[in-house]
Structures are given as C-alpha cells and as structure tokens.
Phi, psi and omega in degrees: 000328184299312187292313166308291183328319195288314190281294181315323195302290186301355192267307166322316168279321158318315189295311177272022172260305205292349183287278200307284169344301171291328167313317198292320201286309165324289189307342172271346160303143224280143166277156197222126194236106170316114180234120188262077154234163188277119202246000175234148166093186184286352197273356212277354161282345176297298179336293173306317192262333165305329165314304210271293155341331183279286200294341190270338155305323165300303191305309184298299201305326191291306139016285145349310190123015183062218177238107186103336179089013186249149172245151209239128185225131169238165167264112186282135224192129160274131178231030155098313220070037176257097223288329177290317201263328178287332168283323157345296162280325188288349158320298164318309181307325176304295187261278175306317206263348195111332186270181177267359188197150136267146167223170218031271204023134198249317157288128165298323182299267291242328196268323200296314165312267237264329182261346132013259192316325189282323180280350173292302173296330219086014215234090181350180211161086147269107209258116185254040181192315171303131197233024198263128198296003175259349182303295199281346178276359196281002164205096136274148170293164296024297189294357173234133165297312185247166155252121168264344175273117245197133190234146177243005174273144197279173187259147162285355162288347192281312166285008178269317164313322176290316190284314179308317203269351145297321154270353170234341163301299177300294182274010151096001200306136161254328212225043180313140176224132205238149190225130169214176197222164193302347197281161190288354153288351181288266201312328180297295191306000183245326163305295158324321172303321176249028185251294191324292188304302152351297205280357184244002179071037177218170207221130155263166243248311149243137191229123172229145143219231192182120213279160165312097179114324179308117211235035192204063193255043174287347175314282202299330161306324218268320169321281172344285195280354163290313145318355164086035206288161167243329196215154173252097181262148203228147163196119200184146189266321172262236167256015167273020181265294191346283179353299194289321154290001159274354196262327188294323197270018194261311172302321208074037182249116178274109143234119200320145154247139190210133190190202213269213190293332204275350156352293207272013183305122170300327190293001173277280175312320176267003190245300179267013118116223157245029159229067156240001160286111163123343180318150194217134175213157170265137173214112177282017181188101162267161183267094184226085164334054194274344190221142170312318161288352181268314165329289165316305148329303204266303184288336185296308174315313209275337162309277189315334184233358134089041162212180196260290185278113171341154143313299164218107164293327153324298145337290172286358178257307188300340137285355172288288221283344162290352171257355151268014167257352167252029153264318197285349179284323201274345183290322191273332174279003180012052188193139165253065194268094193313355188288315208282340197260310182309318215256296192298302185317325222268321221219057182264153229238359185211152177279150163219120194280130206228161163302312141332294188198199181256068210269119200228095173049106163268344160263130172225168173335312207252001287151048207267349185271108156316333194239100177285152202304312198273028190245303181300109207229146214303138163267146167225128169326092170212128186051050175095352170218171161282113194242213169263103194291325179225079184331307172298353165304328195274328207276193184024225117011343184243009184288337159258156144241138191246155166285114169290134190316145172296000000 
C-alpha cells in the first residue's frame, strides 16, 4: 500500500507539474490583434501610416514585457478599400486566425460592411481612421445588448461642423459649393455637410459629385463657379481631391478650398503641388513637436521608417494611440476575453497618454467616441506640408485638448 500510495502521489504531482507547465505555456502565447486597411490603391496613404502608427505602438509595448507578460502579434490584411474583400478578412480574423481585438479601417463602407462579424463574435473593434458618422452607432442598444465598436477618429459629424463654421463664421462664405465623391464616406459625409450648413442658414449653391478614379472635374468646377460659389467644400477619400484643386487653377479660379481631414493626404499635397497651397482641414494631429509625446512619436516614426514627412499623420498618430488604449483595456480586464476588454474600454480606470490627446475614461457604455468637437483644430497646406491654419489654436496650454468629463 505504501508503494502504491508512493506511486498515486507521485503521479499526482506529475500531473499538477503538468498542469502548471501548460499554464506557463497558454500564458506565453502572443495575443493576436487583428490590423484591416487599404495598405494598396488609393487609399494606402492612410492605410500605410495607420499601419505603420499601429506597428510602432506594438514594437514599445513589446519591448516592455507586452500585455499580460504576452507580446502582441498583429495580423495584418490589405483589404483593398473594398467592402467585399473587408468582409473576407474579418471572417478570417475571426474563425481562423483568433483574434481578440481588431484595429483599424479606414473607408466608412468597408468598416459598416465588415464590423458585423466583430459584433457578432463578441470581439471588441477600434476604427482609428473611419470617420462616417454612424460607425460606433451602428449597434446600439436596445437592439443590441452590447456595443462593440469603438472609434478613435473625429466624426463627420464633428468635422462637417468645423467645416460649415470655418467657411462661412470664420470667412465670411455666403455662397458654399460642395464637391464629393461617391463612395459612402463622400455621400454621408456630404449629407452631414449640409446639415451643418443648414443650422448657420445657408444653402449650397451647388452640390456636385464625382467617382473614384475620376482625373477631370472641369465639368463640375465649372457648374460651382457658374453658380456664384465662394468657397469650395470637399469630402472625398483620395487622390481625386487633387483633381480638384488642379482643376480651379486651371479655370484660374480662386476661391478657399476647404474639406474634411484627407486633405491632409499626401497622395493630395504632392498631386496637386501648389496649387494644394492654402487647402484647410480638420485635424486631430499635425506633425509638429509640440508636446514631449508628440516630439518622440515623430522621431521614432520617422527612425523606423526612414522618412521625413508621414504620408498621413493623422493616420499614423490615431493608430498609435488605438493600441495603447486596447492595451490598457486588456490590462485593466486582465483577460482578452471580448466581454471583459469592451466592459474596461468602457470603464478605464487609468489615463493614457496618446499622441492625440489625453485619454482620461474616453468611453463610457453609452459613449463610444473618443474624439470630441473641441479636440481637432484646422491644418493648413503650405508648401508640401501641413501646418497649423490657425497658431493660436495650438498655443500654449491648448496644444492637448481633452475630452470633457461626462
């Protein structure tokens, strides 16, 4: 009995070594964080620098000791800006590959197609670039128990406002003409535009718009300025924004262009050259050193990736900064269990300094947006970059702007 006794023990403790063993190994396995953008095509400077913003935000955290004592693997999917090919991956991300959390998109169709399946699953979604005012509302409650989906980008509702009260509060506009382009961040974001304008008692004058691909908008310019346009409002995802400002000056026609954040696009500033001198956008991040984190951030990107000017700084600071805010969710949930990472985004319990801002609890239940009106401030095009359209928005004391407390 003894011997036996001796032999159950010893098998027993082999058994809870073995136990133990497989723990360590479960726990060393990398968390795997889904990244969805058009990394090709027109959209790919957004695309590249939200990646790239993403990945360098990865590379610190690992570095660290990861999430968890785990290092963050992300999987990555070029998904075209194609509504077809994003739903494609979020399947894949989901059912094959695992993961526990997705970030980015950049195209409003593509995110409104595609983050379904992450609500479906359960699996948390922070869209750091998609700016279509319905991406976090798109399952709410009631009709939904939960939300999973969580945005770090200003809203076109936030920037259609900006935009309406810049060109006709600031500049004096009577007679706005609005150029978009088809895709559903063009048309929402062109809906919104004239809500904005409405609430200021103003009408445009022309509403024109215009495809994907399209290298010609004298038509629609000519239409603009036949109408007695004053100002030019723009809301369109690529390098057909060029188009346009190569197209006015081709008219000789002056008038301010003003539109949403993709403005601030390279594939904008180097196709149209200079005359993209003077262009105006909303922006939550120019690539200016202005704060010790913004400082850092700009040299590190530009160490890593071996260039001076960002493609899209926006992009690339709004994906830095969605990964230390699903880090800091999976830290405080201390699981990457999606119920448990949505219920910490919801409820985060530590500030986290982001590049953007200051995220001090950016979410709540009812509450998905991180980026608030008074946080984003006008860019302005000159001479190949972007700068600050109005310095004093910036100066001092106002160089973070926060989200106000609930």
């Amino acid at each position: 009995m003894r011997v036996s006794g001796m032999i159950a023990a010893v098998a027993a403790s082999i058994a809870m070594a073995g136990v133990s063993i497989a723990g360590v190994a479960v726990a060393a396995e990398p968390i795997k964080i889904g990244l969805s953008g058009p990394f090709t095509g027109g959209s790919s400077s957004m695309g590249v620098s939200m990646r790239d913003g993403v990945k360098l935000a990865v590379t610190e955290i690992n570095k660290t000791g990861g999430v968890l004592g785990r290092q963050l693997v992300l999987v990555e999917r070029d998904d075209e800006a194609k509504n077809e090919v994003g739903v494609q991956i979020a399947q894949e991300l989901i059912n094959k590959e695992g993961v526990v959390a997705t970030l980015g998109y950049i195209n409003t169709g593509v995110a409104l197609a595609s983050q379904r399946f992450y609500q479906e699953a359960e699996i948390p979604v922070i869209n750091n670039v998609a700016t279509g005012s319905v991406i976090p509302r798109q399952f709410l409650p009631p009709d939904n128990k939960s939300n999973y989906i969580f945005r770090t980008s200003a809203s076109d509702a936030i920037q259609s406002v900006m935009i309406a009260d810049e060109a006709v509060k600031r500049q004096g506009a009577k007679k706005p003409a609005i150029l978009a382009d088809s895709t559903n961040y063009g048309q929402l974001g062109r809906a919104d535009l004239e809500k904005a304008l409405a609430t200021l008692g103003v009408k445009p004058v022309a509403t024109e718009k215009f495809n994907i691909g399209d290298t010609d908008m004298t038509a629609q310019l000519l239409r603009a300025k036949e109408a007695g346009a004053d100002v030019i409002l723009t809301y369109a995802i690529g390098p057909e924004l060029a188009q346009i400002a190569n197209g006015m000056a081709k008219l000789g026609w002056k008038v301010p262009m003003i539109g949403s954040w993709t403005l601030s696009m390279a594939s904008f500033i180097d196709t149209a050259g200079p005359n993209g001198d003077g262009a105006m956008m909303p922006q939550t991040f120019i690539q200016l050193p202005d704060t010790p984190k913004r400082k850092a951030f700009i040299e590190a990107y530009q160490a890593a990736y071996k260039i001076d000017r960002m493609p899209s700084p926006v992009s690339a600071a709004q994906g830095y900064d969605s990964v230390f805010l699903l880090a800091a969710a999976i830290t405080q949930a201390g699981s990457t269990d999606g119920r448990k990472v949505r219920e910490a985004l919801e409820n985060l319990n530590t500030k986290v300094e982001g590049v953007v801002t200051v995220y001090d609890r950016p979410f709540s239940a009812t509450d998905h947006e991180a980026i608030t009106g008074n946080i984003p401030v006008f860019g302005l095009v000159k001479g190949g970059r972007v700068v600050a359209a109005h310095p004093e928005d910036i100066a001092g004391d106002k160089a973070i702007r926060v989200k106000p407390k609930n």
